[in-house]
N, CA, C and O atoms as CSV, one atom per row, in Angstrom:
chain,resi,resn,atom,element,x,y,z
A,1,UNK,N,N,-102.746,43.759,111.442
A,1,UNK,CA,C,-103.304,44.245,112.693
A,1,UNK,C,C,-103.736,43.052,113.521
A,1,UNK,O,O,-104.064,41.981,113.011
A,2,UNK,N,N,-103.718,43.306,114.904
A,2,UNK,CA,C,-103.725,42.253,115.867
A,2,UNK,C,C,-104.730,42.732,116.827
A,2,UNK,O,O,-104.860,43.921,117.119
A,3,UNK,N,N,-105.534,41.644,117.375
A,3,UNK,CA,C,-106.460,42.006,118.552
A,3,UNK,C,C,-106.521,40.770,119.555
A,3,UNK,O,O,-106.299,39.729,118.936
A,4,UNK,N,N,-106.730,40.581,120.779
A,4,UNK,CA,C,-106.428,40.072,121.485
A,4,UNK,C,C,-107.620,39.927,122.924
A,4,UNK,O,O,-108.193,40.645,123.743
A,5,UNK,N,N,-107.502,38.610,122.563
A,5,UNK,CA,C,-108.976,38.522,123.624
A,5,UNK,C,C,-108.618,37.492,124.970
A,5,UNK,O,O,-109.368,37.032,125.831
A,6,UNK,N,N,-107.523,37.381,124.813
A,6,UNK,CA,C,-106.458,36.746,125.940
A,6,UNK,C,C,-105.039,36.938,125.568
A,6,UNK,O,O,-104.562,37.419,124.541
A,7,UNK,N,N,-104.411,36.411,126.730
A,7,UNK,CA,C,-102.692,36.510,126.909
A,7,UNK,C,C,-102.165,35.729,125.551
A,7,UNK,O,O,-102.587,34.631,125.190
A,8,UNK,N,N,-101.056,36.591,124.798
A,8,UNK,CA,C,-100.721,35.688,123.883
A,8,UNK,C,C,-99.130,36.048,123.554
A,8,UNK,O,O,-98.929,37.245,123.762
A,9,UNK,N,N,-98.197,35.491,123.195
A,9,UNK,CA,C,-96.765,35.718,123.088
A,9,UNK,C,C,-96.745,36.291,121.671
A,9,UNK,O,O,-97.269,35.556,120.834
A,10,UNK,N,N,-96.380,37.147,121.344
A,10,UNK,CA,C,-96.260,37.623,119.854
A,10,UNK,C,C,-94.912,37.410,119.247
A,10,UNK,O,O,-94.021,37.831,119.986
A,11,UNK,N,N,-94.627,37.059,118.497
A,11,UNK,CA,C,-92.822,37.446,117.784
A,11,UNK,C,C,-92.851,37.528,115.890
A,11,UNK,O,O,-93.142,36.613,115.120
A,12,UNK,N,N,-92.498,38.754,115.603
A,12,UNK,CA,C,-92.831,38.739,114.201
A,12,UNK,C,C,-91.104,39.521,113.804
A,12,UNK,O,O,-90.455,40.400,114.372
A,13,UNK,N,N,-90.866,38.730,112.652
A,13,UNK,CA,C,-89.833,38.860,112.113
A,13,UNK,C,C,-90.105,39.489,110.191
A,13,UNK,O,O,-90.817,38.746,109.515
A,14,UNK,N,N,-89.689,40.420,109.678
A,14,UNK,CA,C,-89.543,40.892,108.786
A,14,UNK,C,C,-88.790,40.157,107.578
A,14,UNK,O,O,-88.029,39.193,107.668
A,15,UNK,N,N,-89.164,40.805,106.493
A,15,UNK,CA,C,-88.356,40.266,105.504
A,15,UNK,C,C,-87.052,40.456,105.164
A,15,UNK,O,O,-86.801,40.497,103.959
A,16,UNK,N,N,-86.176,40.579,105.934
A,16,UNK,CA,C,-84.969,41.074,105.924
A,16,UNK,C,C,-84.420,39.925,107.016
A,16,UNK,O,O,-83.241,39.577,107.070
A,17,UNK,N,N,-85.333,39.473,107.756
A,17,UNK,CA,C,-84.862,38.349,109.087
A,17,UNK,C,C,-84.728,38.912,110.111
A,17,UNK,O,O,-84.045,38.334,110.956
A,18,UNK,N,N,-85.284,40.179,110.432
A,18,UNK,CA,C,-85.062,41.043,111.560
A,18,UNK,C,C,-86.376,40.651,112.104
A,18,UNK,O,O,-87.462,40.452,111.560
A,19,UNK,N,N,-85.855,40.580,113.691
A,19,UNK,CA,C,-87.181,40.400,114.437
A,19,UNK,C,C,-87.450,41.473,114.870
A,19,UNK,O,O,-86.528,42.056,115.440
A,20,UNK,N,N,-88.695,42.118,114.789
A,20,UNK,CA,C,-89.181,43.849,114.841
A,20,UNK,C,C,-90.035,44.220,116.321
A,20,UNK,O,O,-90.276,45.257,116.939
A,21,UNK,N,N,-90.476,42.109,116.588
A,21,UNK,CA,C,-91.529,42.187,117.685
A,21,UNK,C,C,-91.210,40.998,118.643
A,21,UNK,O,O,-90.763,39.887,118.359
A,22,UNK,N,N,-91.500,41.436,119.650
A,22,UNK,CA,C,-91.288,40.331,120.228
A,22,UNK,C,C,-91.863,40.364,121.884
A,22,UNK,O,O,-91.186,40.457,122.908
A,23,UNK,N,N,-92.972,40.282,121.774
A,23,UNK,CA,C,-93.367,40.996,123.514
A,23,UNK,C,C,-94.798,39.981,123.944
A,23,UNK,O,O,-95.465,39.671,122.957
A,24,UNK,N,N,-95.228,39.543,125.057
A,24,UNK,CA,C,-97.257,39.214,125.902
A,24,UNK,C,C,-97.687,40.325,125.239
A,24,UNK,O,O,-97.341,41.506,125.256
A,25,UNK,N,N,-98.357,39.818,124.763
A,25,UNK,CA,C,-100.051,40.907,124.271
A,25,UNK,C,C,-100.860,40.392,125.663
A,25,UNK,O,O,-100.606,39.434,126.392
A,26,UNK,N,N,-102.047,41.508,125.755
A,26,UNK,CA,C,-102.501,40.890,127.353
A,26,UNK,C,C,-103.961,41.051,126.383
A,26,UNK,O,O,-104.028,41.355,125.192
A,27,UNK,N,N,-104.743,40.828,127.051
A,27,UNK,CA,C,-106.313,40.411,126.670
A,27,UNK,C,C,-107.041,42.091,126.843
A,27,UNK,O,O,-107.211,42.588,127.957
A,28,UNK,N,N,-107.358,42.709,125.734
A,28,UNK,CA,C,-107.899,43.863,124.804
A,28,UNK,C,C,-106.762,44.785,124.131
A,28,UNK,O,O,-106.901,45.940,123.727
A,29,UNK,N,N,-105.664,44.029,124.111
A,29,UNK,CA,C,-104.730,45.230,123.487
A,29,UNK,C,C,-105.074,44.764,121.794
A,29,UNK,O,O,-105.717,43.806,121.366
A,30,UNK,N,N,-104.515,45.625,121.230
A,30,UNK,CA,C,-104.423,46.144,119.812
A,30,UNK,C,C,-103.419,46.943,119.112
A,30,UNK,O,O,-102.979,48.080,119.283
A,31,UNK,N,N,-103.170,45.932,118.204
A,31,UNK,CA,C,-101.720,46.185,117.681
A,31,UNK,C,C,-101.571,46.250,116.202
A,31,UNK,O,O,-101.909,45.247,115.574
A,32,UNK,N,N,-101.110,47.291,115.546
A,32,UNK,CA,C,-100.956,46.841,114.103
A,32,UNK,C,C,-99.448,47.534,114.199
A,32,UNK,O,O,-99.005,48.458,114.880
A,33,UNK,N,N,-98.708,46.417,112.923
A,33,UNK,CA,C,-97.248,46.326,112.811
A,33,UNK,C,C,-97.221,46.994,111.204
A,33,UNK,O,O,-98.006,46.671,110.314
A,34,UNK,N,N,-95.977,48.129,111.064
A,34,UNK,CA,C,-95.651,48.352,109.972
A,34,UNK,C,C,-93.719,47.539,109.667
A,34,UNK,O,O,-92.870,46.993,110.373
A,35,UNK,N,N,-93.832,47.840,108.556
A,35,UNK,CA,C,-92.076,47.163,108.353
A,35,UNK,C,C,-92.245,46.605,106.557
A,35,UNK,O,O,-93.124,46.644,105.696
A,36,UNK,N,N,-90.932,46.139,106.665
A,36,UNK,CA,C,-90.812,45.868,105.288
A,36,UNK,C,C,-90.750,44.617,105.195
A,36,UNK,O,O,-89.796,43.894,105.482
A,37,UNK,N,N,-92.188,44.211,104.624
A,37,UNK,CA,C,-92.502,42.476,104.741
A,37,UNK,C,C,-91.712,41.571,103.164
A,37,UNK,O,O,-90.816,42.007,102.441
A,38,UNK,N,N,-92.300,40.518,103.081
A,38,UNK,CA,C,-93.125,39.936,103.660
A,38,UNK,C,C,-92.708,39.237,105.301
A,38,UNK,O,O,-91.589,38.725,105.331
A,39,UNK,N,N,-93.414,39.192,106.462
A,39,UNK,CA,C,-93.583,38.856,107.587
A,39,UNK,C,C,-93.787,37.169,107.951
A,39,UNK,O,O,-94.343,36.254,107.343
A,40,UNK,N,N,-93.108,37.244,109.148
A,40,UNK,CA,C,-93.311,35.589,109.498
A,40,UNK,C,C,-93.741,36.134,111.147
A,40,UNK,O,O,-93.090,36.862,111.896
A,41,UNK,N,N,-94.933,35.552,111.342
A,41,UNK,CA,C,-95.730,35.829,112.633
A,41,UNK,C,C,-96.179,34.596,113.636
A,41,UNK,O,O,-97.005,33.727,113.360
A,42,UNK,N,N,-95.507,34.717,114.749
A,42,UNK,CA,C,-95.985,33.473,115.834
A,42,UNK,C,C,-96.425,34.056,116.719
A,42,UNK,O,O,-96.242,35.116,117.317
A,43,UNK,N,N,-97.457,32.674,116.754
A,43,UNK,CA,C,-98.358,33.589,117.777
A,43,UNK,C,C,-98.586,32.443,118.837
A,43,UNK,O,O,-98.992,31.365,118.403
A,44,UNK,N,N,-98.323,32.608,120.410
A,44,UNK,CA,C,-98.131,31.295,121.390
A,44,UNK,C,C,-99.559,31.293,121.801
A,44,UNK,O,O,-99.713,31.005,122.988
A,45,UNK,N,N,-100.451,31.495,121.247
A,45,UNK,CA,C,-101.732,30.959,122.049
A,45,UNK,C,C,-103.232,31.534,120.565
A,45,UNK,O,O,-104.255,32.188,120.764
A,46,UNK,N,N,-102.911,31.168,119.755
A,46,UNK,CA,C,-103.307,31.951,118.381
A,46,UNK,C,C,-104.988,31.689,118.710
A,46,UNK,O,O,-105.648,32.682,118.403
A,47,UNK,N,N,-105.704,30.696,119.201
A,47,UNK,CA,C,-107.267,31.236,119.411
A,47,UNK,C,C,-107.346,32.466,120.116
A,47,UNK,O,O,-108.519,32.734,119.853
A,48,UNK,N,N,-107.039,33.200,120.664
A,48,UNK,CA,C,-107.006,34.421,121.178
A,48,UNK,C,C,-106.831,35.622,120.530
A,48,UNK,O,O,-107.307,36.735,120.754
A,49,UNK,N,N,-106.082,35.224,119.702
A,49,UNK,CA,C,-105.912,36.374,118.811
A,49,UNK,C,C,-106.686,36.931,116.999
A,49,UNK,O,O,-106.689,36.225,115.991
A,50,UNK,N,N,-107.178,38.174,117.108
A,50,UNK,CA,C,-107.702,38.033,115.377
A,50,UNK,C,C,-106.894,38.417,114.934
A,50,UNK,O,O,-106.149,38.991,115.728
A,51,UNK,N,N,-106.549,38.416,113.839
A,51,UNK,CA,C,-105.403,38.904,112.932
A,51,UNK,C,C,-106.377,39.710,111.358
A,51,UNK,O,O,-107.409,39.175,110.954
A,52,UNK,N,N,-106.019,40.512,110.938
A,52,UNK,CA,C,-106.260,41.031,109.803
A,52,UNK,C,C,-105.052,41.050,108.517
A,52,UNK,O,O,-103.964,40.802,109.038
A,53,UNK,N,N,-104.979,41.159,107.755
A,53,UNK,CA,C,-103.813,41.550,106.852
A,53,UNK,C,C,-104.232,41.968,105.928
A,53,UNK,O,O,-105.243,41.407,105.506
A,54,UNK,N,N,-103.571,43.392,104.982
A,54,UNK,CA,C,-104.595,44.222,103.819
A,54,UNK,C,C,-105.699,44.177,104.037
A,54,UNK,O,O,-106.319,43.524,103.197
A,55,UNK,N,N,-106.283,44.590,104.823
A,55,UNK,CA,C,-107.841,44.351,105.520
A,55,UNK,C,C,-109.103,43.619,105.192
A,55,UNK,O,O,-110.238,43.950,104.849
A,56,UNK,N,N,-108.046,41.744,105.587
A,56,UNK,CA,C,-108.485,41.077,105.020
A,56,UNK,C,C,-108.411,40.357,106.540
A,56,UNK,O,O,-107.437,40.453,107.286
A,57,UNK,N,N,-109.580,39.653,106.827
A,57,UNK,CA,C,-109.201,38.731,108.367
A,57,UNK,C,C,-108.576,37.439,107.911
A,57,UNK,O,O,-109.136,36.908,106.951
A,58,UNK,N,N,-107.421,36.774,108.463
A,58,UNK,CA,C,-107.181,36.140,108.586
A,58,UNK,C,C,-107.662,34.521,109.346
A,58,UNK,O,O,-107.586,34.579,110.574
A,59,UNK,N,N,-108.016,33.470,108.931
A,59,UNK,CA,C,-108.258,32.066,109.901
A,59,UNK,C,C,-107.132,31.492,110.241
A,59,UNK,O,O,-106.626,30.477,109.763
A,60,UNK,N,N,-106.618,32.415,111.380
A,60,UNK,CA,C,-105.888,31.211,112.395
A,60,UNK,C,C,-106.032,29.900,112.513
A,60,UNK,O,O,-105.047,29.357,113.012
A,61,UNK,N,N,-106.721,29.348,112.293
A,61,UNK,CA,C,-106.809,28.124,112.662
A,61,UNK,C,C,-106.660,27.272,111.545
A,61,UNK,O,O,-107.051,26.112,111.673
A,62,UNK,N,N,-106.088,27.693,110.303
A,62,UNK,CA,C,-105.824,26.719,109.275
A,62,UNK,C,C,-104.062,26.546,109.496
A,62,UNK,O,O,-103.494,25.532,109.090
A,63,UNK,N,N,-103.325,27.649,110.172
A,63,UNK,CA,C,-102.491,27.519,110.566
A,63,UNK,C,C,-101.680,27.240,112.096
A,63,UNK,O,O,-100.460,27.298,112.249
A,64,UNK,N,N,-102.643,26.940,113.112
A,64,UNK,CA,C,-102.620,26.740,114.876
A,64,UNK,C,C,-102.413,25.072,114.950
A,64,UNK,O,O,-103.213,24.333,114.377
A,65,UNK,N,N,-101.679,24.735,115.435
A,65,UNK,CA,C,-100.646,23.381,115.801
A,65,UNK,C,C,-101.829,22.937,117.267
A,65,UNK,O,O,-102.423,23.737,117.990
A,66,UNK,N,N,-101.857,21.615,117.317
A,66,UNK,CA,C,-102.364,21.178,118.760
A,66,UNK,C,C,-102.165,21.929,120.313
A,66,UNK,O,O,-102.810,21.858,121.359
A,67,UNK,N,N,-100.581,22.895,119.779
A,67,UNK,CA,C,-100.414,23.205,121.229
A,67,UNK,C,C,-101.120,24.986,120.900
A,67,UNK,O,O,-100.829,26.068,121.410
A,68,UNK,N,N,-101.673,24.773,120.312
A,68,UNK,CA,C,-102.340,26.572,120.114
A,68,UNK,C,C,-101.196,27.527,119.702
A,68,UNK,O,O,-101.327,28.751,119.685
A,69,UNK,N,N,-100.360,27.042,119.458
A,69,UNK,CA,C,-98.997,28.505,118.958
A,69,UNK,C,C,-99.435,28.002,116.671
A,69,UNK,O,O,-99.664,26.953,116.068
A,70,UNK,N,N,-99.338,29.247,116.330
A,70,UNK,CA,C,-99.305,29.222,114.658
A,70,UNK,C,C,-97.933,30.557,114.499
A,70,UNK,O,O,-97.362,31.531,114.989
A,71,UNK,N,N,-98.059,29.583,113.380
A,71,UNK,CA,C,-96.702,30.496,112.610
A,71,UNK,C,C,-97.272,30.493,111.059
A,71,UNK,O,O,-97.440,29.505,110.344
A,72,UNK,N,N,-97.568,32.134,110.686
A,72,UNK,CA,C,-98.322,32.865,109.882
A,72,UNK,C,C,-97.183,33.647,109.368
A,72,UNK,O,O,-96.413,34.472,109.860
A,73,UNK,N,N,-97.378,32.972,107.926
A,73,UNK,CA,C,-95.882,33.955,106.696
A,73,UNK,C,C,-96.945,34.621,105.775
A,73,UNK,O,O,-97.652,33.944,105.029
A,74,UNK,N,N,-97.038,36.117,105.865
A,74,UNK,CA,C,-97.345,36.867,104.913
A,74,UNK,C,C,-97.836,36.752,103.844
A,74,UNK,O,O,-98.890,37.076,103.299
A,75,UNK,N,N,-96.622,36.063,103.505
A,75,UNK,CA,C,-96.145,36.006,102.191
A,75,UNK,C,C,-96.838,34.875,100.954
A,75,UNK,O,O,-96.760,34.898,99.726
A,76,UNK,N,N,-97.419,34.065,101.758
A,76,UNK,CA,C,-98.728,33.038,101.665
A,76,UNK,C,C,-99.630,33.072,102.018
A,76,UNK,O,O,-100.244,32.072,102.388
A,77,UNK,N,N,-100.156,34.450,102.050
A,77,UNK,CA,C,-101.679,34.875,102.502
A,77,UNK,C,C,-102.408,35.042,100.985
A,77,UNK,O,O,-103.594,35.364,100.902
């Protein structure tokens, strides 16, 4: 699940290599993704965004690059 406290580019690809998502989140939307993981998740502006997974919160920021985009694999949560 995704929440969003500014503009952020989403693109999440499945475990199969299918990309399922791919759209601006705008600042209060809320999103949770079903599919058949494990998931690879980028996110173009990741302080903006909370992330949960098995309703567990996620820290963006062990995975967010200098330019604020993270790329979050499931599958190493």
């Amino acid at each position: 699940a995704f929440s969003f406290s500014g503009d952020c580019w989403v693109q999440i690809t499945d475990g199969r290599g299918e990309q399922i998502y791919g759209d601006l989140n705008r600042t209060g939307d809320v999103m949770t993704v079903y599919g058949t993981g494990p998931f690879k998740v980028l996110l173009g502006k990741a302080p903006v965004v909370s992330m949960t997974w098995q309703g567990k919160q996620v820290d963006l920021a062990r995975y967010t690059n200098k330019d604020q985009t993270a790329i979050v694999r499931t599958a190493r949560l």
